[in-house]
mmCIF file of the C-alpha atoms, coordinates in Angstrom:
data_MODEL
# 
_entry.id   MODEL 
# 
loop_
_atom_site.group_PDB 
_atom_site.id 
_atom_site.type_symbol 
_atom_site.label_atom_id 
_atom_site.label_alt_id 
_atom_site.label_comp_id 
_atom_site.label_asym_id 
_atom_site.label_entity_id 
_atom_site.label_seq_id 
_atom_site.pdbx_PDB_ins_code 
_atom_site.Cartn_x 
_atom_site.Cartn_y 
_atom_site.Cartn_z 
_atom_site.occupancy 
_atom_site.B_iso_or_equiv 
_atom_site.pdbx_formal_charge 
_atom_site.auth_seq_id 
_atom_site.auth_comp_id 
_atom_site.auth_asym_id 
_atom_site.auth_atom_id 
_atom_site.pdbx_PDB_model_num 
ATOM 1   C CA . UNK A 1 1   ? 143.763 125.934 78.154 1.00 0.00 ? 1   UNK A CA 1 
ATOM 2   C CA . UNK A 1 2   ? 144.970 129.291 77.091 1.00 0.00 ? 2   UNK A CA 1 
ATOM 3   C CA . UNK A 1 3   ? 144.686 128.825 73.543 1.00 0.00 ? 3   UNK A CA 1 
ATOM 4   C CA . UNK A 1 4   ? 141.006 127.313 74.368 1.00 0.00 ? 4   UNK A CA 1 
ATOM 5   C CA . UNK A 1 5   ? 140.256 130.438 76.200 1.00 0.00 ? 5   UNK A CA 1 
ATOM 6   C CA . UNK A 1 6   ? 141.520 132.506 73.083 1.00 0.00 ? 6   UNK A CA 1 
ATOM 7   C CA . UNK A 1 7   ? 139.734 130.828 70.484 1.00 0.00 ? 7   UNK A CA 1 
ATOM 8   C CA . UNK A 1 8   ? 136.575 131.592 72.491 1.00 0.00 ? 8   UNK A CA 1 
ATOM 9   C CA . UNK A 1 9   ? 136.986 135.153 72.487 1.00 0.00 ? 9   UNK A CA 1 
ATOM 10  C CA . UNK A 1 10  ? 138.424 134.978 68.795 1.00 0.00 ? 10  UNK A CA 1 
ATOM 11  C CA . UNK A 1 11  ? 134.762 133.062 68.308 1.00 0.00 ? 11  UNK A CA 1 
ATOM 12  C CA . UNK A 1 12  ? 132.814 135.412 70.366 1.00 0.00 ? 12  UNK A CA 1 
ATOM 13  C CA . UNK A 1 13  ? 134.179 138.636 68.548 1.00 0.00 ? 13  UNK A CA 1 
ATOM 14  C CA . UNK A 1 14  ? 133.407 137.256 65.413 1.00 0.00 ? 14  UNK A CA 1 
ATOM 15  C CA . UNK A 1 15  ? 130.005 136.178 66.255 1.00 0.00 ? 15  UNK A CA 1 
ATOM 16  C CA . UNK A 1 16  ? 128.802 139.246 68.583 1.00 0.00 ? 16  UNK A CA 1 
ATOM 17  C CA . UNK A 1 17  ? 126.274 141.254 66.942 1.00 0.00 ? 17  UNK A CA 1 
ATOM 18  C CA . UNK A 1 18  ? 128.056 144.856 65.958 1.00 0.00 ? 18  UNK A CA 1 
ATOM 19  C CA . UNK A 1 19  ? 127.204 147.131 68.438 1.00 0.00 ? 19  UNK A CA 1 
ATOM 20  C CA . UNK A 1 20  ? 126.200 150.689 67.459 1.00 0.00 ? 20  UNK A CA 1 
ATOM 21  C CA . UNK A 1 21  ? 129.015 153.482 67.636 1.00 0.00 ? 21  UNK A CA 1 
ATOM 22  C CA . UNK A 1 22  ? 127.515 155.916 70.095 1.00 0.00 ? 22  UNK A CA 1 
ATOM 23  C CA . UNK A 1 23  ? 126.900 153.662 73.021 1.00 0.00 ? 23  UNK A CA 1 
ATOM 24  C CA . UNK A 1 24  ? 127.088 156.523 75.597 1.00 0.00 ? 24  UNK A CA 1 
ATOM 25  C CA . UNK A 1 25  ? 124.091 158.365 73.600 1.00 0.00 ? 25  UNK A CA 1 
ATOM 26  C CA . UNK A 1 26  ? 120.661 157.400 74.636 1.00 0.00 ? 26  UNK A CA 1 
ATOM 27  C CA . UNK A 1 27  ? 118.342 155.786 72.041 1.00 0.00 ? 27  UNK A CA 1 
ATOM 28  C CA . UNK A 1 28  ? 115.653 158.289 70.385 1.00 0.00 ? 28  UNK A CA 1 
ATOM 29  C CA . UNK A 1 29  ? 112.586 156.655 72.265 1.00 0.00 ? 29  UNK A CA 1 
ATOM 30  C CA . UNK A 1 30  ? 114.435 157.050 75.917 1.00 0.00 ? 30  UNK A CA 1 
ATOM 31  C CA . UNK A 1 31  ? 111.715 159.644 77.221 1.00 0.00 ? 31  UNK A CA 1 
ATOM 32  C CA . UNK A 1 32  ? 109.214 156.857 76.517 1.00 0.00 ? 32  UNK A CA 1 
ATOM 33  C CA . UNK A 1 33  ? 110.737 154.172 78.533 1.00 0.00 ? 33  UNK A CA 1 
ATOM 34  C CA . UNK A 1 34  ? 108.261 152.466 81.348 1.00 0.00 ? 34  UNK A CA 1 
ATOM 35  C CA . UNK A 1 35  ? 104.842 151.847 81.706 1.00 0.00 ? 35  UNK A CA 1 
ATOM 36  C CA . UNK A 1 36  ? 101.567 153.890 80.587 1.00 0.00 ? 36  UNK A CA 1 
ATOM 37  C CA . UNK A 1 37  ? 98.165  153.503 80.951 1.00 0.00 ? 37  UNK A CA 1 
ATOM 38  C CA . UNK A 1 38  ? 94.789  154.460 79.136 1.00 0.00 ? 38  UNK A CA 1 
ATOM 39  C CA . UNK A 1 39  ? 94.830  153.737 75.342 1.00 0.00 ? 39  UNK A CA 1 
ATOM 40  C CA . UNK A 1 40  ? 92.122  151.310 75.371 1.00 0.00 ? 40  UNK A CA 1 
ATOM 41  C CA . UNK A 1 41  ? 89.827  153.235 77.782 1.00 0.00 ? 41  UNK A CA 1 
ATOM 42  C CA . UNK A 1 42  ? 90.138  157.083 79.520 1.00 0.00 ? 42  UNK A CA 1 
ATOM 43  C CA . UNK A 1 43  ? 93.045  157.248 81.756 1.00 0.00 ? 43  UNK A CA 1 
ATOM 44  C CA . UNK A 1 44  ? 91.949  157.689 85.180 1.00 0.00 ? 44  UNK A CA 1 
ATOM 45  C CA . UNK A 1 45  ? 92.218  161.304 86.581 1.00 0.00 ? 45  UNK A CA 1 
ATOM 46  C CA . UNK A 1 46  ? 93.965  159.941 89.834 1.00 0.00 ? 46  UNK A CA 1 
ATOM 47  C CA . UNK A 1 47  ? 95.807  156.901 90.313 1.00 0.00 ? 47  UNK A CA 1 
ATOM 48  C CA . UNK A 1 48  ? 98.417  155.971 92.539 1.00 0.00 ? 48  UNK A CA 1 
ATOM 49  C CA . UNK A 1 49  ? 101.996 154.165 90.731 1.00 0.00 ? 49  UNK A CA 1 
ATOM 50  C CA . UNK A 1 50  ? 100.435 151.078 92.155 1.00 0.00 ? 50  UNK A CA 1 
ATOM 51  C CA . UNK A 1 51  ? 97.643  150.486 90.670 1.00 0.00 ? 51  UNK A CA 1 
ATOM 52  C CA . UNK A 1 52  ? 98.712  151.595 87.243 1.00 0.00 ? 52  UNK A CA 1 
ATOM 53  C CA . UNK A 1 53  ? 102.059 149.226 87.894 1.00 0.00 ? 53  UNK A CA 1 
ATOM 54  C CA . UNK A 1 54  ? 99.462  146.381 88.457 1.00 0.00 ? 54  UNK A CA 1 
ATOM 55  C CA . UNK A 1 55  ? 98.310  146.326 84.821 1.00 0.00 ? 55  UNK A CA 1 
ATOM 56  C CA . UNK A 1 56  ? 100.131 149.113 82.615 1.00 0.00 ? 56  UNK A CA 1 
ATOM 57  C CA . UNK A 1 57  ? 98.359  149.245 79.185 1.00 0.00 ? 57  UNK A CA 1 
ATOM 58  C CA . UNK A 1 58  ? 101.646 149.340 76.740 1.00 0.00 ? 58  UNK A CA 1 
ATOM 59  C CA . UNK A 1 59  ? 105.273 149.294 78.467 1.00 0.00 ? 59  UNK A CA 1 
ATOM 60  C CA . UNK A 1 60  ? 108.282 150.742 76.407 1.00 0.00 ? 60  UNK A CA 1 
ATOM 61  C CA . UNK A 1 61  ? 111.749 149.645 76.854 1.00 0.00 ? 61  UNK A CA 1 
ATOM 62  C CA . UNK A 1 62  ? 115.201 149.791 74.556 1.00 0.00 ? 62  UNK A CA 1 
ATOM 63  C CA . UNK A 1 63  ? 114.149 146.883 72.360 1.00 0.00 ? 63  UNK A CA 1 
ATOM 64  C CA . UNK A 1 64  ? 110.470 145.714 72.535 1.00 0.00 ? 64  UNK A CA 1 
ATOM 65  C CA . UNK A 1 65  ? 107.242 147.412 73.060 1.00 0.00 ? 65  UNK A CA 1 
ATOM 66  C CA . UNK A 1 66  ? 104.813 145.757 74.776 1.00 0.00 ? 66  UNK A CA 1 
ATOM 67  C CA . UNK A 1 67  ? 100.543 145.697 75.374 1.00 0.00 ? 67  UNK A CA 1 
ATOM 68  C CA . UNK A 1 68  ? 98.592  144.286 77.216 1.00 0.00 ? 68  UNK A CA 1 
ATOM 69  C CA . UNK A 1 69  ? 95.232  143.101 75.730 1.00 0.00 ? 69  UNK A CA 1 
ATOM 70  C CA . UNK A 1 70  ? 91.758  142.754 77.424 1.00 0.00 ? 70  UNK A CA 1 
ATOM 71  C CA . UNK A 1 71  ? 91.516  139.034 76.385 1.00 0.00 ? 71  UNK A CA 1 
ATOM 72  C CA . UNK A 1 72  ? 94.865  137.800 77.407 1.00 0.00 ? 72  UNK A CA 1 
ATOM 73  C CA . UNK A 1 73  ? 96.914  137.652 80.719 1.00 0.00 ? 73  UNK A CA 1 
ATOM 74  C CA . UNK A 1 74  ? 99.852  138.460 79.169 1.00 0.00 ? 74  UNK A CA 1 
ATOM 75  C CA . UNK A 1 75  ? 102.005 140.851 77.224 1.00 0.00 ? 75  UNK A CA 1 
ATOM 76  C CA . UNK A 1 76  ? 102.171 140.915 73.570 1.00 0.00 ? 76  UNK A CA 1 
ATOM 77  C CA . UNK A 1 77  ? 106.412 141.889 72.808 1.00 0.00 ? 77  UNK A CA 1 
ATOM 78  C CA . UNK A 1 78  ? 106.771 143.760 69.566 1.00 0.00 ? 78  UNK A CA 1 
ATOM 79  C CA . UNK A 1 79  ? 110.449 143.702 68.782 1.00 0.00 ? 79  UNK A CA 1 
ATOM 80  C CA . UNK A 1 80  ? 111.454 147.445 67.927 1.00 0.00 ? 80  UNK A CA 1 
ATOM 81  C CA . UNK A 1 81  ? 113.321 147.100 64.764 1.00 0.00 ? 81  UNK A CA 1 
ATOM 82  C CA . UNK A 1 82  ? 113.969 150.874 64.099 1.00 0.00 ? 82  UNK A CA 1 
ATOM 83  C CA . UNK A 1 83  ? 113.123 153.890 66.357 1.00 0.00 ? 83  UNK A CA 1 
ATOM 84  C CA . UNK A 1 84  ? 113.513 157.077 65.570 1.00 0.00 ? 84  UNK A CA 1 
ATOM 85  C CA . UNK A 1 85  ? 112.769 160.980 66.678 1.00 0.00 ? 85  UNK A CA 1 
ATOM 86  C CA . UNK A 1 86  ? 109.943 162.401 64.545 1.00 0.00 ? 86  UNK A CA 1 
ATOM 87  C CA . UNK A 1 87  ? 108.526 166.296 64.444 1.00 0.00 ? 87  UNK A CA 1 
ATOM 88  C CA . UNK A 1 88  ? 105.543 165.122 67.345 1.00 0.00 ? 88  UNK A CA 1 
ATOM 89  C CA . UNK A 1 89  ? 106.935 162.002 68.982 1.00 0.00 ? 89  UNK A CA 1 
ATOM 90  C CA . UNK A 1 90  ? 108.731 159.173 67.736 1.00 0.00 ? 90  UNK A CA 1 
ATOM 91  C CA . UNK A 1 91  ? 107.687 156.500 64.855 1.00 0.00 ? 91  UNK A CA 1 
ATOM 92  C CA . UNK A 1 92  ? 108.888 152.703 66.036 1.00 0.00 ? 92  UNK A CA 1 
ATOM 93  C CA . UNK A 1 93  ? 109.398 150.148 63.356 1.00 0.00 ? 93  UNK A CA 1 
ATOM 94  C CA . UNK A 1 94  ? 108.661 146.205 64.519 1.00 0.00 ? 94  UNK A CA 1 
ATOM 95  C CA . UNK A 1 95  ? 110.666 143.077 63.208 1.00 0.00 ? 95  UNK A CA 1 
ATOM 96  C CA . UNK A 1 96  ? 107.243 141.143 62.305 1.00 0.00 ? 96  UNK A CA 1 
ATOM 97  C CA . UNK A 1 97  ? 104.658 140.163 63.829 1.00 0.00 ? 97  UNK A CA 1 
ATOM 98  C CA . UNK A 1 98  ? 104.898 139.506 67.840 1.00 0.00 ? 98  UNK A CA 1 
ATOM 99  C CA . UNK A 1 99  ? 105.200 136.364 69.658 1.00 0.00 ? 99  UNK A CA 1 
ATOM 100 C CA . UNK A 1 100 ? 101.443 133.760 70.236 1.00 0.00 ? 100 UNK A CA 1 
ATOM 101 C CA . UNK A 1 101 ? 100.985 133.775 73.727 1.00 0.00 ? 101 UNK A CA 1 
ATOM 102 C CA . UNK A 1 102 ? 98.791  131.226 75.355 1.00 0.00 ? 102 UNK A CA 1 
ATOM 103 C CA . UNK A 1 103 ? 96.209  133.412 75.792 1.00 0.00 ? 103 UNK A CA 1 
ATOM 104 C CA . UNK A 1 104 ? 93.376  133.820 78.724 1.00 0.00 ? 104 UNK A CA 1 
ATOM 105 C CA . UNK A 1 105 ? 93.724  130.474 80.081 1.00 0.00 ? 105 UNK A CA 1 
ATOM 106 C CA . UNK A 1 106 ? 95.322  128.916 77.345 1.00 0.00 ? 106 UNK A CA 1 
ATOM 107 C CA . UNK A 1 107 ? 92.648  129.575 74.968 1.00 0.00 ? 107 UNK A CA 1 
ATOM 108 C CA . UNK A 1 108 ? 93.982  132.892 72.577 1.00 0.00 ? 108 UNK A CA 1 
ATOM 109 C CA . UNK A 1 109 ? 94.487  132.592 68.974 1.00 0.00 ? 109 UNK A CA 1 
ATOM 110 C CA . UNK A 1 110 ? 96.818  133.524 67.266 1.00 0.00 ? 110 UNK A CA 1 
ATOM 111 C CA . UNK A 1 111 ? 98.356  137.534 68.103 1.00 0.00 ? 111 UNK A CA 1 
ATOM 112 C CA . UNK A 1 112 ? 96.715  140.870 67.057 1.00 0.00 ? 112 UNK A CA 1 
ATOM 113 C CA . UNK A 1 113 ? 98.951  142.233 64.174 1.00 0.00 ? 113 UNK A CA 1 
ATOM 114 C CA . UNK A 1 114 ? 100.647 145.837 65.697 1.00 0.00 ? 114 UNK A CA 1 
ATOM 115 C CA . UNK A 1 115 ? 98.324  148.254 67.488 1.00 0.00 ? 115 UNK A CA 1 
ATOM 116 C CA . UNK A 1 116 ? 95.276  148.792 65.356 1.00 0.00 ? 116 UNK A CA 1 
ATOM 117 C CA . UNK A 1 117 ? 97.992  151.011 62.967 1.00 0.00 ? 117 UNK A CA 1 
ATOM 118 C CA . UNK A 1 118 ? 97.610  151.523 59.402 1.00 0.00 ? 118 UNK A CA 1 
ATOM 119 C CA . UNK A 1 119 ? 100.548 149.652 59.377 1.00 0.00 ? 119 UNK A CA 1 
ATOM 120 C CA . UNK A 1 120 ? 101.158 146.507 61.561 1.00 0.00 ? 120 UNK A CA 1 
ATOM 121 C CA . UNK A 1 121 ? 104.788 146.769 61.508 1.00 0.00 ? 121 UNK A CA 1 
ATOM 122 C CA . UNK A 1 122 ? 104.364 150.563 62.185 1.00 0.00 ? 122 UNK A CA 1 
ATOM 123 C CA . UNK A 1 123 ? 103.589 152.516 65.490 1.00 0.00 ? 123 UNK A CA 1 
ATOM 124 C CA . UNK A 1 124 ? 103.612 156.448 65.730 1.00 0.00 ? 124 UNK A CA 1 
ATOM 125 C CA . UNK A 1 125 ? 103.437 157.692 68.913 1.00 0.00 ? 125 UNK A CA 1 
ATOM 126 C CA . UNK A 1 126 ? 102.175 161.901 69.281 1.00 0.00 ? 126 UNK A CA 1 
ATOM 127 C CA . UNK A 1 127 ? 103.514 163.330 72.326 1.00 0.00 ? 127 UNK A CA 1 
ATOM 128 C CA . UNK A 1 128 ? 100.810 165.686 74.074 1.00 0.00 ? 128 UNK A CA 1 
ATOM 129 C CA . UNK A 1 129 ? 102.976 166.768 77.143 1.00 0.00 ? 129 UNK A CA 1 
ATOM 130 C CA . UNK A 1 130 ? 105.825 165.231 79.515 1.00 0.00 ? 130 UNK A CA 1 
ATOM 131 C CA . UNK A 1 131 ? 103.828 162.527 80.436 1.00 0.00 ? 131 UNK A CA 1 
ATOM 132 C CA . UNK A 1 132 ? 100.564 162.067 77.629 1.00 0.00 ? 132 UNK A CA 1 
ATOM 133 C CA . UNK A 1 133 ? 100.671 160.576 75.089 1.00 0.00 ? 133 UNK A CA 1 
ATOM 134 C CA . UNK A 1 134 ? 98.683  159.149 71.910 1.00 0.00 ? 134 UNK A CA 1 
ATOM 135 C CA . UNK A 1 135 ? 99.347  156.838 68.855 1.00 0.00 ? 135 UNK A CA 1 
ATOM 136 C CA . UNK A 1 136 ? 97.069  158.947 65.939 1.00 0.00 ? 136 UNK A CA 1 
ATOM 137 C CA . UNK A 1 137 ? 95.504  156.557 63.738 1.00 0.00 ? 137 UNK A CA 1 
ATOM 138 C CA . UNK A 1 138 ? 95.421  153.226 65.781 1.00 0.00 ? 138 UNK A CA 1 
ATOM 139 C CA . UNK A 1 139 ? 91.694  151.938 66.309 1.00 0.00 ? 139 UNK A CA 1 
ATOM 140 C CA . UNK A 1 140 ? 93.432  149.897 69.210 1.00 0.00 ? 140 UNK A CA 1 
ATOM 141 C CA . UNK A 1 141 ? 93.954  152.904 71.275 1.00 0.00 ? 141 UNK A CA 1 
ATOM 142 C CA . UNK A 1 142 ? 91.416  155.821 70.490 1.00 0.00 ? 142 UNK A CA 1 
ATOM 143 C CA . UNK A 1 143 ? 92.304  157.502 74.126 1.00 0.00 ? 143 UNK A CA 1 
ATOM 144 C CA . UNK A 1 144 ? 95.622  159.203 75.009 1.00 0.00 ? 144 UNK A CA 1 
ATOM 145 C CA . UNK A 1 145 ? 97.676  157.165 77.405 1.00 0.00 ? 145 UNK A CA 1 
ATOM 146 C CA . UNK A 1 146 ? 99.351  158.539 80.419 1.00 0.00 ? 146 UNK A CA 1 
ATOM 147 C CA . UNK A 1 147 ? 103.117 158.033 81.853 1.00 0.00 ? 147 UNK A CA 1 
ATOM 148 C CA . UNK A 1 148 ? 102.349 155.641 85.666 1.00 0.00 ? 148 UNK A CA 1 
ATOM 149 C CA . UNK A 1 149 ? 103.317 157.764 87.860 1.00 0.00 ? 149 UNK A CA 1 
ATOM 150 C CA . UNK A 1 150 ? 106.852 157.090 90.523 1.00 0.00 ? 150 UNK A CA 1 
ATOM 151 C CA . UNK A 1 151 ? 106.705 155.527 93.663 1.00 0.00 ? 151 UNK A CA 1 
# 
């Protein structure tokens, strides 16, 4: 049983993805992390956490970025590749093209390639202030987007 326990660790080590050195150290995006709204239309002036938690336009986490689209019920995940800290904001690079989703009642084709970018596999996000927002270039999102506010 023991050695059965070992060689599954043994396995385990040897399989596990290598994790990056400074593990204490926040990743470069961190002061993007939750959910914003606008983007696709003007941000409203006043809105309570809510309603902008109810449907946030793009959400930003550790590994995947995430929008919402007009035609579809659900989220379209953009695995972040590479993030890093740029002069305005921060410049996220994708793995490939995100995951089909059913769709608005199981009827969407196949997903929208990135954000309206330049690039598809590219997304630069401008920061305007502590909690605005806007990704220059991207016909997806001609408005700024704004941080949801806490509950």
């Amino acid at each position: 049983m023991r050695r059965l326990a070992a060689l599954a660790i043994a396995s385990f080590v040897v399989l596990a993805p290598a994790m990056p050195r400074a593990q204490n150290q926040p990743p470069p995006h961190a002061w993007l992390f939750g959910a914003w709204t606008g983007g696709l239309f003007p941000a409203p002036s006043s809105m309570t956490a809510q309603e902008c938690l109810a449907q946030p336009t793009v959400i930003f986490t550790r590994d995947l970025v995430m929008r919402s689209m007009l035609t579809d019920a659900t989220y379209e995940q953009h695995v972040i590749e590479t993030a890093r800290t740029t002069a305005t904001g921060a410049e996220f690079r994708f793995t490939g093209p995100p995951a089909p989703s059913g769709g608005l009642l199981g009827l969407g084709g196949p997903p929208q390639a990135g954000f309206g970018c330049q690039s598809p596999d590219v997304l630069n996000v401008q920061r305007r202030g502590d909690h605005e927002i806007t990704f220059p270039g991207c016909a997806d999102y001609p408005y700024p987007l704004v941080r949801c506010p806490g509950r």
